[in-house]
N, CA, C and O atoms as a printed pandas DataFrame, in Angstrom:
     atom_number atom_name residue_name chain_id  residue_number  x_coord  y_coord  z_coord
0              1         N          UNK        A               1   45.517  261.522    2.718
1              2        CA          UNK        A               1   46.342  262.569    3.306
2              3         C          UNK        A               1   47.145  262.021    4.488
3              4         O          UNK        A               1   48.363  261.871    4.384
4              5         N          UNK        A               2   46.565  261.757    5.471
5              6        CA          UNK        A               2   47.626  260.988    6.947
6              7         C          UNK        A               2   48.396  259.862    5.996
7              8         O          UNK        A               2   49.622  259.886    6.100
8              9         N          UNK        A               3   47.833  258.865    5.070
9             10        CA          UNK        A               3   49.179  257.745    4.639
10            11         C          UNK        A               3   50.117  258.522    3.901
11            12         O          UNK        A               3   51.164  257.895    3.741
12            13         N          UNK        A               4   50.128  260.075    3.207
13            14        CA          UNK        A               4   51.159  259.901    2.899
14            15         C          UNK        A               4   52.120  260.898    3.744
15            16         O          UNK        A               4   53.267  261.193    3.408
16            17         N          UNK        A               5   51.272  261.482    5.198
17            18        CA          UNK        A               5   51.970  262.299    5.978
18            19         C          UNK        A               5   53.010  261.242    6.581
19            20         O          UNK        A               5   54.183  261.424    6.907
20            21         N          UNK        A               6   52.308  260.198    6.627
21            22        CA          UNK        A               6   52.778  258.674    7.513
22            23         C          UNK        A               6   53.839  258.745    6.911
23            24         O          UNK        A               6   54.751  259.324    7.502
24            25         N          UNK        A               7   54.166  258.077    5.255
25            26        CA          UNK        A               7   55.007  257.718    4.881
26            27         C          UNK        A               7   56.338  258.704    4.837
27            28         O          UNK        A               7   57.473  258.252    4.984
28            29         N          UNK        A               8   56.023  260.286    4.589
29            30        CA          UNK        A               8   56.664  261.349    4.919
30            31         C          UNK        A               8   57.565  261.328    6.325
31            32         O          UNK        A               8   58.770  261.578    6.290
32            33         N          UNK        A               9   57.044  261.087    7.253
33            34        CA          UNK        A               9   57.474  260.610    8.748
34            35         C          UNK        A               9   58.202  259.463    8.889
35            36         O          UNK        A               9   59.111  259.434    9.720
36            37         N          UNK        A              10   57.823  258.047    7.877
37            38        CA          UNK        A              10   58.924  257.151    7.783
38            39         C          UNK        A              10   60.063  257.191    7.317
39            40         O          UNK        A              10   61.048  256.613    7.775
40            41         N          UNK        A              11   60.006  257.961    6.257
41            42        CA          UNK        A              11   61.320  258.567    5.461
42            43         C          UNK        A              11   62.506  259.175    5.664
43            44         O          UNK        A              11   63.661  259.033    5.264
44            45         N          UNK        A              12   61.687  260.164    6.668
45            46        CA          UNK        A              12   62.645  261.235    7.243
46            47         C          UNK        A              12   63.193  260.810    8.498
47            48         O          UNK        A              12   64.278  261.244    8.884
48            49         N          UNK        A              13   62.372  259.816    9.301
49            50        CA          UNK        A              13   63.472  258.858   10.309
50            51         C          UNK        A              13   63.900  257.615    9.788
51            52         O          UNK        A              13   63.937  256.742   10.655
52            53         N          UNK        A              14   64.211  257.274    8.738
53            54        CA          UNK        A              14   65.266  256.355    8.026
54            55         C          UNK        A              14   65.939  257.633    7.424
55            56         O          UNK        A              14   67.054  257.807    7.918
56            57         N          UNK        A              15   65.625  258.473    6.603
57            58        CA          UNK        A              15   67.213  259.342    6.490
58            59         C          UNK        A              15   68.081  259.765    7.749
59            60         O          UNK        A              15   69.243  259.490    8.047
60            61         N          UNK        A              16   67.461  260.255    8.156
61            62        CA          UNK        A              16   67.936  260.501   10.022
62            63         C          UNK        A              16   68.928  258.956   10.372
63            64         O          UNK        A              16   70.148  259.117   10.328
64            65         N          UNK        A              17   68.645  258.180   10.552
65            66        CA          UNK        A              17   69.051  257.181   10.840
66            67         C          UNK        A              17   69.997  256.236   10.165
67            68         O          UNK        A              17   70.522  255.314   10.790
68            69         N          UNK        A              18   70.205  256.444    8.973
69            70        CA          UNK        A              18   70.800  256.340    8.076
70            71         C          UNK        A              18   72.287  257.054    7.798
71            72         O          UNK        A              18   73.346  256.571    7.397
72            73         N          UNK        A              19   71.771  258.907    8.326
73            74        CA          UNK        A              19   72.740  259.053    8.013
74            75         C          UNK        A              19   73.831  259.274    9.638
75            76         O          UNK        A              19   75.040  259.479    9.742
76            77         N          UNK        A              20   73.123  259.172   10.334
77            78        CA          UNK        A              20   74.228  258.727   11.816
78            79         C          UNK        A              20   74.870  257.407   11.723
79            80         O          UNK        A              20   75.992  257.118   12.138
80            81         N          UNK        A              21   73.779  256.419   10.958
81            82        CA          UNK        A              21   74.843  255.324   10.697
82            83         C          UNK        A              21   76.344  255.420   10.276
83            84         O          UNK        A              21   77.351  254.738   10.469
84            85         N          UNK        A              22   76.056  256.520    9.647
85            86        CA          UNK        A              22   78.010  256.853    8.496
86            87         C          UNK        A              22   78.762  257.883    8.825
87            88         O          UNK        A              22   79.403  258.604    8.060
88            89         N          UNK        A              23   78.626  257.981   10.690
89            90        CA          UNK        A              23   79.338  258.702   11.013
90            91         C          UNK        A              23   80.254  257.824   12.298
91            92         O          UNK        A              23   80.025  257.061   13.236
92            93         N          UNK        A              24   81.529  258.573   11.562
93            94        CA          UNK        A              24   82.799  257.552   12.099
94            95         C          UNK        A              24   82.841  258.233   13.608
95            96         O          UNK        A              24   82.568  259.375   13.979
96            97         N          UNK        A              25   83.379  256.844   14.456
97            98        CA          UNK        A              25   83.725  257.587   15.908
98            99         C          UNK        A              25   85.427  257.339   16.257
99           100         O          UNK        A              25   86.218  256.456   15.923
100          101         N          UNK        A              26   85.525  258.316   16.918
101          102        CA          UNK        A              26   87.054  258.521   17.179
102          103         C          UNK        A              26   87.101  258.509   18.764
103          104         O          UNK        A              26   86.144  258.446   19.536
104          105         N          UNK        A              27   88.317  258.578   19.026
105          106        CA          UNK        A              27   88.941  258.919   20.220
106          107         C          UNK        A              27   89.019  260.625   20.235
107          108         O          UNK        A              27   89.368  261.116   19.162
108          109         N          UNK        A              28   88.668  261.769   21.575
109          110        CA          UNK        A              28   88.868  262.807   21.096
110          111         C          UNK        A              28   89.797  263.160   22.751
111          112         O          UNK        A              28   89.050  263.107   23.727
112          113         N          UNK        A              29   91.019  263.432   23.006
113          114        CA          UNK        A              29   91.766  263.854   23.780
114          115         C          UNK        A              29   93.265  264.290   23.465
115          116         O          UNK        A              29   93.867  264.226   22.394
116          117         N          UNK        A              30   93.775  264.839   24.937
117          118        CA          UNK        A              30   95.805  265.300   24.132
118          119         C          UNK        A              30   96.483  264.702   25.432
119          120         O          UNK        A              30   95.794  264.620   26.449
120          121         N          UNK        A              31   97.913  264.244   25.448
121          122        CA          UNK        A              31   98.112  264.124   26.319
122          123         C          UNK        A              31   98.540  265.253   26.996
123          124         O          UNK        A              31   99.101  265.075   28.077
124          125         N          UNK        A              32   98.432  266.055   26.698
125          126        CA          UNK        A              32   98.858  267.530   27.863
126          127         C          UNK        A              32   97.628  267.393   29.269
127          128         O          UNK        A              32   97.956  267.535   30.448
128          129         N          UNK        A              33   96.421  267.137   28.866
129          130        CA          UNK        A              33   95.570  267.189   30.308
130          131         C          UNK        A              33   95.043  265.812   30.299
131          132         O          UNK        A              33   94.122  265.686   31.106
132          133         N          UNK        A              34   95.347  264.683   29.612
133          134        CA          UNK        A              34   94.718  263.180   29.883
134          135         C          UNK        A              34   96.250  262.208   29.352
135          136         O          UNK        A              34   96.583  261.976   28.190
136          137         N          UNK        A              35   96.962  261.788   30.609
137          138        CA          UNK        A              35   98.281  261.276   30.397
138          139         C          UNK        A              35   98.004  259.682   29.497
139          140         O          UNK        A              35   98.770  259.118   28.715
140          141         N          UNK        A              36   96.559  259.243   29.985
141          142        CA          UNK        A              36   95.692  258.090   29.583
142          143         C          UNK        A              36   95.338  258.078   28.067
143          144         O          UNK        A              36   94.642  257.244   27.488
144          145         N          UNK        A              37   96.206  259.611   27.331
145          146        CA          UNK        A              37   96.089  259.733   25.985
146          147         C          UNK        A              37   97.389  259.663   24.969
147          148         O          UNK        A              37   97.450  259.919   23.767
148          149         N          UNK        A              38   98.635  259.125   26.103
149          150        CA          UNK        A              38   99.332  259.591   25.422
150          151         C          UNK        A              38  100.055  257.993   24.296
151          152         O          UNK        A              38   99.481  257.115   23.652
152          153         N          UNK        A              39  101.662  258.341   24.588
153          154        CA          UNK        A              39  101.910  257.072   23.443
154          155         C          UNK        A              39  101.113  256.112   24.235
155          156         O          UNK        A              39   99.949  256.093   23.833
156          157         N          UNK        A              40  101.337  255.299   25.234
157          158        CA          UNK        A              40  100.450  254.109   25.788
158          159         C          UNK        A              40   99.804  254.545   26.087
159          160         O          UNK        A              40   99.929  255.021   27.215
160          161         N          UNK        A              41   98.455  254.779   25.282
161          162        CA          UNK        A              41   97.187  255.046   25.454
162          163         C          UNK        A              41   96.126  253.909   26.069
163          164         O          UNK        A              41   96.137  252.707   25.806
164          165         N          UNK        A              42   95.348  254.507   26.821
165          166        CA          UNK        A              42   94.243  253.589   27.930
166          167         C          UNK        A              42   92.717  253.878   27.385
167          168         O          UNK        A              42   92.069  254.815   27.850
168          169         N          UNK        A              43   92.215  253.057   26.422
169          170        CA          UNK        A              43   91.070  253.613   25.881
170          171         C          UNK        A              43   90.045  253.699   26.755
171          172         O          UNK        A              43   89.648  252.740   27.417
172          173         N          UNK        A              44   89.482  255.048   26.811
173          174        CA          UNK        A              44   88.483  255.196   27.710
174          175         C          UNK        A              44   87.029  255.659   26.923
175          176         O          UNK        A              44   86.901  256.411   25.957
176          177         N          UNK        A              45   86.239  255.101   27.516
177          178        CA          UNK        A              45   84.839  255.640   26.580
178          179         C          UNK        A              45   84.316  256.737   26.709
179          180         O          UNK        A              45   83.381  257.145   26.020
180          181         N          UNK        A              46   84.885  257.365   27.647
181          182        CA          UNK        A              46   84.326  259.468   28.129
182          183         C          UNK        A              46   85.058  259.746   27.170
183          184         O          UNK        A              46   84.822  260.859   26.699
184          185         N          UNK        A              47   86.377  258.818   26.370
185          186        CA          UNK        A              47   87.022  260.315   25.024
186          187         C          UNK        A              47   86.631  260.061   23.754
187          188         O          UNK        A              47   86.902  260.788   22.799
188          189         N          UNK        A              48   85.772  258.682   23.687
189          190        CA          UNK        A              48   85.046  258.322   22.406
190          191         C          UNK        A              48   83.853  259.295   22.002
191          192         O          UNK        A              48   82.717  259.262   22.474
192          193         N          UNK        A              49   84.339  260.167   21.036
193          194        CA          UNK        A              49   83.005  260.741   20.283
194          195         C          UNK        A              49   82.192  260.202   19.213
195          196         O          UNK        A              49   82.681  259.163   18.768
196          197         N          UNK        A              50   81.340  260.483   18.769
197          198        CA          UNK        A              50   80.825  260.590   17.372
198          199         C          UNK        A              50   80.830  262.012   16.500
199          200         O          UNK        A              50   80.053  262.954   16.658
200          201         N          UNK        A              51   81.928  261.905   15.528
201          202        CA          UNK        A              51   82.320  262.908   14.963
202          203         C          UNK        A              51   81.191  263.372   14.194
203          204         O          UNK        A              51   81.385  264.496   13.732
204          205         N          UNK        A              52   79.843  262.760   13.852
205          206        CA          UNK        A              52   79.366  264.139   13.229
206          207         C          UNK        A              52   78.754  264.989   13.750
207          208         O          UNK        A              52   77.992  265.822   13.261
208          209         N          UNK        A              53   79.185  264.745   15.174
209          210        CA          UNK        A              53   79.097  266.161   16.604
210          211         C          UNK        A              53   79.897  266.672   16.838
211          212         O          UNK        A              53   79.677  267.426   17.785
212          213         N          UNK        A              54   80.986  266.722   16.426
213          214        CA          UNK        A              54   81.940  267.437   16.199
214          215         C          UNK        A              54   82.266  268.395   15.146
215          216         O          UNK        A              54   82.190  267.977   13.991
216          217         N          UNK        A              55   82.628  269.653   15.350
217          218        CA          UNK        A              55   82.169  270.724   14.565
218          219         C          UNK        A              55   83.626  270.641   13.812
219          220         O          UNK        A              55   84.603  270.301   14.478
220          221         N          UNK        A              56   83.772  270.973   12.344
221          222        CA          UNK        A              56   84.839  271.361   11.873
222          223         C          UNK        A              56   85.691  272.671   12.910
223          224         O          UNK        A              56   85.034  273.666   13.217
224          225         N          UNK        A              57   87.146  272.539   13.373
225          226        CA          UNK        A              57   87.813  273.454   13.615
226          227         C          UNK        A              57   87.895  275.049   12.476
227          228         O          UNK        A              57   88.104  275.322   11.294
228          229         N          UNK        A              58   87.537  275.830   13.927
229          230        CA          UNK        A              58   87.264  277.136   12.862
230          231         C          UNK        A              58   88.948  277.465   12.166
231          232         O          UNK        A              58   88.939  277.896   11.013
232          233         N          UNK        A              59   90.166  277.294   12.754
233          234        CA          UNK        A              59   91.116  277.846   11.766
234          235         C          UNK        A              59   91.299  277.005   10.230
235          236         O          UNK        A              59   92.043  277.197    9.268
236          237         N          UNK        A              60   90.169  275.933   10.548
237          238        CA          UNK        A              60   90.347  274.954    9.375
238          239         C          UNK        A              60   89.298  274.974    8.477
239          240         O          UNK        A              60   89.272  274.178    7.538
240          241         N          UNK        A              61   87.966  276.233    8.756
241          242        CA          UNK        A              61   87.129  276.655    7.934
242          243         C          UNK        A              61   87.186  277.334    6.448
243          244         O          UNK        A              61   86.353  277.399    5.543
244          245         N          UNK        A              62   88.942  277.963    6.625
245          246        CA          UNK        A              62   88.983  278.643    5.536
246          247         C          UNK        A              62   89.352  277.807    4.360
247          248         O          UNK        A              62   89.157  278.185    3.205
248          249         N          UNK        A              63   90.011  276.406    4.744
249          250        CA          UNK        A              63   90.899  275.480    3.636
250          251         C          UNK        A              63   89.483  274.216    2.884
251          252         O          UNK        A              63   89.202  273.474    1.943
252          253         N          UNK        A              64   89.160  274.604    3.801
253          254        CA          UNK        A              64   87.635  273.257    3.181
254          255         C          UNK        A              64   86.101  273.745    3.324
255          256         O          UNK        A              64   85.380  274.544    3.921
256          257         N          UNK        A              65   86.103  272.670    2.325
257          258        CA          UNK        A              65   84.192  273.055    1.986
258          259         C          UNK        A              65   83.363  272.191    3.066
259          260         O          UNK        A              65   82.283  272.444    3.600
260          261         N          UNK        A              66   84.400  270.868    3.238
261          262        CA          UNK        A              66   84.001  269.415    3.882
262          263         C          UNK        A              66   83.304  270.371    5.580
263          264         O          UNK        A              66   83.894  271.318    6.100
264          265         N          UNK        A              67   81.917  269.730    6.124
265          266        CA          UNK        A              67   81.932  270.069    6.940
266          267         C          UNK        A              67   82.210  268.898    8.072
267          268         O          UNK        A              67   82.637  269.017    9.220
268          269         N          UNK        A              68   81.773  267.605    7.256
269          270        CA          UNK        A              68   82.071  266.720    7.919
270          271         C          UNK        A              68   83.325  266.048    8.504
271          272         O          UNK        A              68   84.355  266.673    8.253
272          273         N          UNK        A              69   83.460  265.091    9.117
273          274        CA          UNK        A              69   84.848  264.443    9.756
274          275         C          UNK        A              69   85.175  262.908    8.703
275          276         O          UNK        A              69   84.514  261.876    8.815
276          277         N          UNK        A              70   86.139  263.066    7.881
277          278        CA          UNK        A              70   85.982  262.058    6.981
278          279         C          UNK        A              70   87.297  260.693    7.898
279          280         O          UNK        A              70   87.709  259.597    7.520
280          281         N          UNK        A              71   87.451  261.180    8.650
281          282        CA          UNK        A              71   88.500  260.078    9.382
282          283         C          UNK        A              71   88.907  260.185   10.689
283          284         O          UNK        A              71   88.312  261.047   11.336
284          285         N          UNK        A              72   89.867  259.468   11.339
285          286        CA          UNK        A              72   90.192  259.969   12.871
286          287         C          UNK        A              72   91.644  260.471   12.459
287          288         O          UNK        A              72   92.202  260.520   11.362
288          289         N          UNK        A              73   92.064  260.838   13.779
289          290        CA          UNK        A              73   93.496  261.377   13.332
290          291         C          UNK        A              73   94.223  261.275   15.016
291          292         O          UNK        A              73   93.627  261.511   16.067
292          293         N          UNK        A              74   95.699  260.843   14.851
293          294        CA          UNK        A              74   96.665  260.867   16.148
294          295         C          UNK        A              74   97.838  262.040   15.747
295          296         O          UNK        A              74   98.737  261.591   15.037
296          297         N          UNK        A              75   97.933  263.264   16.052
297          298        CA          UNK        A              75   98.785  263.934   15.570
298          299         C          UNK        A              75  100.231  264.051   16.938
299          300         O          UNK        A              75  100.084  264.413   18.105
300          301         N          UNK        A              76  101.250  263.703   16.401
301          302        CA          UNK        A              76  102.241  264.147   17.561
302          303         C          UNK        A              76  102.961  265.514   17.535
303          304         O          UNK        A              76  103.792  265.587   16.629
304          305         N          UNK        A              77  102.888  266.205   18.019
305          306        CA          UNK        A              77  103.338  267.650   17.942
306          307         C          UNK        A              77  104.463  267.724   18.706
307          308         O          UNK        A              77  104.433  266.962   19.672
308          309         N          UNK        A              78  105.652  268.528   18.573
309          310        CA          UNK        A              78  106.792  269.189   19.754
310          311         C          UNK        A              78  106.271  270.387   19.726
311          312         O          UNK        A              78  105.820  271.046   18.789
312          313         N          UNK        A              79  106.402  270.662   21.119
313          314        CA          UNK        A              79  106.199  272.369   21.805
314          315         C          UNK        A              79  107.791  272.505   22.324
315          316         O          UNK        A              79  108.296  273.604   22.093
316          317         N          UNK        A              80  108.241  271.980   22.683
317          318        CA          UNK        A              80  109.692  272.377   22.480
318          319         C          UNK        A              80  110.185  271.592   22.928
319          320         O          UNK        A              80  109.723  270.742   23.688
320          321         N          UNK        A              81  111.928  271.806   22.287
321          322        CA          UNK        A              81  112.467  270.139   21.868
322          323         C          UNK        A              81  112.592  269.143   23.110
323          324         O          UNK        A              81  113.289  269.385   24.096
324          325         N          UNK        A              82  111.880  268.072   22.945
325          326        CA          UNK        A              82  112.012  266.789   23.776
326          327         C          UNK        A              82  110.866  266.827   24.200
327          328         O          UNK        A              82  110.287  265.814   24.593
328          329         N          UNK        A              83  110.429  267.802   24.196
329          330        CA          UNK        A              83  108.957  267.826   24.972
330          331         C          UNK        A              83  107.143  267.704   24.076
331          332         O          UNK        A              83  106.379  268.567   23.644
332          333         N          UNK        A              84  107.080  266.171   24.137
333          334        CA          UNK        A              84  105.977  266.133   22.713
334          335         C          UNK        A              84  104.535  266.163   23.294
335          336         O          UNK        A              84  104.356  266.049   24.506
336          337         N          UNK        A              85  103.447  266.325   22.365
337          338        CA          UNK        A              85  102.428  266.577   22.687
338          339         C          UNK        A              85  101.504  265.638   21.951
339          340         O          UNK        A              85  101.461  265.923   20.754
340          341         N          UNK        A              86  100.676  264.503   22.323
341          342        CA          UNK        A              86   99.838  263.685   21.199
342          343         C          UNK        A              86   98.392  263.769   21.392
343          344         O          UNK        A              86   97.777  263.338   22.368
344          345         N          UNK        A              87   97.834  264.456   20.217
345          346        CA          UNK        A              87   96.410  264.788   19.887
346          347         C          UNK        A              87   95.750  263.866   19.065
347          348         O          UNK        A              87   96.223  263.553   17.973
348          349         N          UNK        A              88   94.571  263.347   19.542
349          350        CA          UNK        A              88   93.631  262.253   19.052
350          351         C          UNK        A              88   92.315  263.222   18.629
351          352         O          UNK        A              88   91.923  263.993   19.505
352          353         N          UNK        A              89   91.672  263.221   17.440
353          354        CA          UNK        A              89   90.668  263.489   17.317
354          355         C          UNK        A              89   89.741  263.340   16.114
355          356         O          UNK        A              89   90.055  262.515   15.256
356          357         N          UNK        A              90   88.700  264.015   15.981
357          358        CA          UNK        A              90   88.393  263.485   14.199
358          359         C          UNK        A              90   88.893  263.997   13.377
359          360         O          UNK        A              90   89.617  264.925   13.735
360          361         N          UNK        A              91   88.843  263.819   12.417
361          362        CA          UNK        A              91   90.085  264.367   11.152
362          363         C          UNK        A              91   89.180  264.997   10.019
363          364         O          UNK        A              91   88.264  264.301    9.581
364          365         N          UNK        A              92   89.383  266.310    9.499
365          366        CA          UNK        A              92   88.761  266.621    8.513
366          367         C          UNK        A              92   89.221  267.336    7.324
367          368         O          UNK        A              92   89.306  268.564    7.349
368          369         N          UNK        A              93   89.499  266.712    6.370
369          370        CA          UNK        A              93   90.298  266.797    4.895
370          371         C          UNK        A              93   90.206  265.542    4.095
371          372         O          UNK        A              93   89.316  264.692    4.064
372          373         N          UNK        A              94   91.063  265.608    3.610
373          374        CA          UNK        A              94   91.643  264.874    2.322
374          375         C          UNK        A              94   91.712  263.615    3.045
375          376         O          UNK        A              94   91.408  263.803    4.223
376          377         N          UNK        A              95   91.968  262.524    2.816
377          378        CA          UNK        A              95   92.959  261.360    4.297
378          379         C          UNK        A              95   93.931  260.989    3.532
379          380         O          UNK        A              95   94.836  260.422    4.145
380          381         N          UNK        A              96   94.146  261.153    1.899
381          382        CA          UNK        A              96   95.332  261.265    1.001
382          383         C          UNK        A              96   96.341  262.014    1.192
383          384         O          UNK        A              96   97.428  261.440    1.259
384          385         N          UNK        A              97   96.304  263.639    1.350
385          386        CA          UNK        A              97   96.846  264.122    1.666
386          387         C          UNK        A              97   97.272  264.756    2.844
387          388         O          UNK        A              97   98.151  265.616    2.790
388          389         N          UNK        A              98   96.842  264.489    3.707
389          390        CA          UNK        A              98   96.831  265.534    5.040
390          391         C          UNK        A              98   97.070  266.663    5.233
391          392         O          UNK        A              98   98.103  267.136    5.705
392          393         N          UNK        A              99   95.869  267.349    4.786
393          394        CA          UNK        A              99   95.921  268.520    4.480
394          395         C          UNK        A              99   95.378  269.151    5.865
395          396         O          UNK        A              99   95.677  270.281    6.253
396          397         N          UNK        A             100   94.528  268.243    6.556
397          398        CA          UNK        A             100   93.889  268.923    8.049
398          399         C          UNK        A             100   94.667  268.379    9.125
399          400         O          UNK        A             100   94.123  268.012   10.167
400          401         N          UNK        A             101   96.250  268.281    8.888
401          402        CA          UNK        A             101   97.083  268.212    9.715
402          403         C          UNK        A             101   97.994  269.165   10.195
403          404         O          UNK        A             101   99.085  268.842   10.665
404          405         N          UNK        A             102   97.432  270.827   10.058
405          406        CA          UNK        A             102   98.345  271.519    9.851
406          407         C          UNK        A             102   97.716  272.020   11.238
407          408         O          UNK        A             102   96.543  271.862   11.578
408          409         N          UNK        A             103   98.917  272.773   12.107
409          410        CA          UNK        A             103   98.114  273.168   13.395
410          411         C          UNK        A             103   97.328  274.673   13.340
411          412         O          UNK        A             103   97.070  275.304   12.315
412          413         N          UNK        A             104   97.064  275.013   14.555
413          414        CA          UNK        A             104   96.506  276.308   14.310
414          415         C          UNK        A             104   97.212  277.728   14.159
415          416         O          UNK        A             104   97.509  278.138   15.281
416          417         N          UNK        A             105   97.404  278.191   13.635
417          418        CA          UNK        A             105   98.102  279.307   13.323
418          419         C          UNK        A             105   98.308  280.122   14.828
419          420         O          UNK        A             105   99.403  280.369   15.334
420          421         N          UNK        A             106   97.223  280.404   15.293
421          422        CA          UNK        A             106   96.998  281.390   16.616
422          423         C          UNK        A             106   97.224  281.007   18.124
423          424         O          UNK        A             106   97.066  281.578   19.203
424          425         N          UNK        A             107   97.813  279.377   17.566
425          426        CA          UNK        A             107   98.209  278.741   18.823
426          427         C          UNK        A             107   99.946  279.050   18.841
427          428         O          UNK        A             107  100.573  279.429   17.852
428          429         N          UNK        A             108  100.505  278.807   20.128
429          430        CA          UNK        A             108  102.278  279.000   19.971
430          431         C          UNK        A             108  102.649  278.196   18.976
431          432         O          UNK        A             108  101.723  277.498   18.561
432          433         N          UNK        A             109  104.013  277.995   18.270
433          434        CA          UNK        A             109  104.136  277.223   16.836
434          435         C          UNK        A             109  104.737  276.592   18.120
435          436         O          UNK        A             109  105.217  276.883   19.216
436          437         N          UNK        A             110  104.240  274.984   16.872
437          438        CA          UNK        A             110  105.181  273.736   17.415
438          439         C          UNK        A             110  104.992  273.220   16.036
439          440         O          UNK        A             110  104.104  273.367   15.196
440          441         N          UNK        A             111  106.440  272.377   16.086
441          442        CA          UNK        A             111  106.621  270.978   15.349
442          443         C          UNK        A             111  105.495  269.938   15.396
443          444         O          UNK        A             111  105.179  269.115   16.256
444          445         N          UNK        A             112  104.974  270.256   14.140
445          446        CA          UNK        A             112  104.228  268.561   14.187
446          447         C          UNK        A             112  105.220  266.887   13.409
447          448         O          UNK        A             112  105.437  266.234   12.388
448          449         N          UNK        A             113  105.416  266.977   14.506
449          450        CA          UNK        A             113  106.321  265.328   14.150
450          451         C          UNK        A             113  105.799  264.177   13.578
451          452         O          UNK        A             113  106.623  263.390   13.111
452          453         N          UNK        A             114  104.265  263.811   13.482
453          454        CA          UNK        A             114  103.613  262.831   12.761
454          455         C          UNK        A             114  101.980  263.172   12.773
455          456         O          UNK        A             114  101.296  263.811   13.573
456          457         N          UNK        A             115  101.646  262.452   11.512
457          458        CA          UNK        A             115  100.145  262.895   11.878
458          459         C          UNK        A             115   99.818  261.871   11.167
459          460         O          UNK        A             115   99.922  261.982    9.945
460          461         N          UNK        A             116   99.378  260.714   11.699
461          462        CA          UNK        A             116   98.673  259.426   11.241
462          463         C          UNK        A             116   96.863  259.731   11.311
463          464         O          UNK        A             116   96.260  260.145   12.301
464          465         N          UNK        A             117   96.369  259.448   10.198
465          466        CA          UNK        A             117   95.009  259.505    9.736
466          467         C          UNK        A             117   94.397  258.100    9.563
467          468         O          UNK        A             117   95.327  257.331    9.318
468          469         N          UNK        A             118   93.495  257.599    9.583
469          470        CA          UNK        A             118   92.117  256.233    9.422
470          471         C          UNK        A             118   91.638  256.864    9.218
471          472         O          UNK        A             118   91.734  258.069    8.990
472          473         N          UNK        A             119   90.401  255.559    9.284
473          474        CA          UNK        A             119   89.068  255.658    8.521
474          475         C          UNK        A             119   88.487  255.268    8.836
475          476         O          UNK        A             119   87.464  255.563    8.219
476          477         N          UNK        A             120   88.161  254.124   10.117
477          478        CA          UNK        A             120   87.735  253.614   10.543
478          479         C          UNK        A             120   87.374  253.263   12.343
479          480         O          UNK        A             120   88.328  253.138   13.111
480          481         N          UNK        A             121   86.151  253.153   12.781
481          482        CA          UNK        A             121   85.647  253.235   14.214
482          483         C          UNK        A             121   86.837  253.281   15.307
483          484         O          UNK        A             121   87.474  252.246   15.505
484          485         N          UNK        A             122   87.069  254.152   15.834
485          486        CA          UNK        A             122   88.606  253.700   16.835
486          487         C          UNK        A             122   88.989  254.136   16.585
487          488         O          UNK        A             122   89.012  255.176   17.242
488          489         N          UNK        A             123   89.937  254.119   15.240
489          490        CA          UNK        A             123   90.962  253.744   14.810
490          491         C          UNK        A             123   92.182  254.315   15.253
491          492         O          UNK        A             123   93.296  253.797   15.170
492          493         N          UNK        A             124   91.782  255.825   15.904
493          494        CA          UNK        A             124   93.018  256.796   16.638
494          495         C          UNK        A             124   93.207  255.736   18.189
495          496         O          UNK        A             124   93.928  256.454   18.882
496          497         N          UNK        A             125   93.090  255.204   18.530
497          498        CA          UNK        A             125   93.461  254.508   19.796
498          499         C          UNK        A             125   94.977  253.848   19.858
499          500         O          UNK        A             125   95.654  253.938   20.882
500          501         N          UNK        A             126   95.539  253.047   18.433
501          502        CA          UNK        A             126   96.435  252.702   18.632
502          503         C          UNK        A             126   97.775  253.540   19.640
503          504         O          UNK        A             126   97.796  254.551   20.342
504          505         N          UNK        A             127   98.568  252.726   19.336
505          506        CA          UNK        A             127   99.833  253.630   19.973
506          507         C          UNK        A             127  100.631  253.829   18.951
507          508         O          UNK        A             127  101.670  254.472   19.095
């Protein structure tokens, strides 16, 4: 009985552990309140998350099943003309299509001018 409670207990902290291994980390900031986010970005480790602590966005609950963050994402938005806005965070959709690049409905409309997606650790840091 205890060896196979034991082995029960080994299992379940290698799945545990296992599956934080395969969760991608991103950059998560905008440059509207961190200027250190914007095109020349200053990578800082207070905006590095681990996205599978990061909750799917609720206006983006209704389009997907995915709860997870399958990529990072740099989205550049206009709030009005000349005046741009660049959002770093985890990305959750398709990474084919960019389908979780669409903004929030209930926010003021802006232009989204680009929305570059990865896949990989970082990867939203570039400029």
């Amino acid at each position: 009985m205890v060896f196979s409670v034991r082995n029960l207990l080994c299992l379940t902290i290698l799945a545990v552990l296992a599956s934080t291994g395969y969760a991608i980390h991103c950059y998560h900031c905008d440059s509207l309140f961190n200027s250190k986010c914007g095109q020349e970005f200053e990578a800082d480790a207070g905006n590095l998350f681990d996205c599978s602590r990061v909750t799917l966005p609720r206006y983006l609950s209704q389009y997907f099943q995915v709860r997870n963050a399958t990529g990072c994402m740099k989205k550049v938005l206009e709030r009005l003309p000349g005046d741009q806005l660049i959002i770093r965070s985890c990305y959750f959709g398709d990474v084919n299509n960019k389908e979780g690049c669409q903004s929030d409905k209930a926010l003021p409309p802006v232009k989204v001018l680009a929305c570059d997606i990865c896949t990989k650790d970082n990867c939203n840091g570039s400029g």
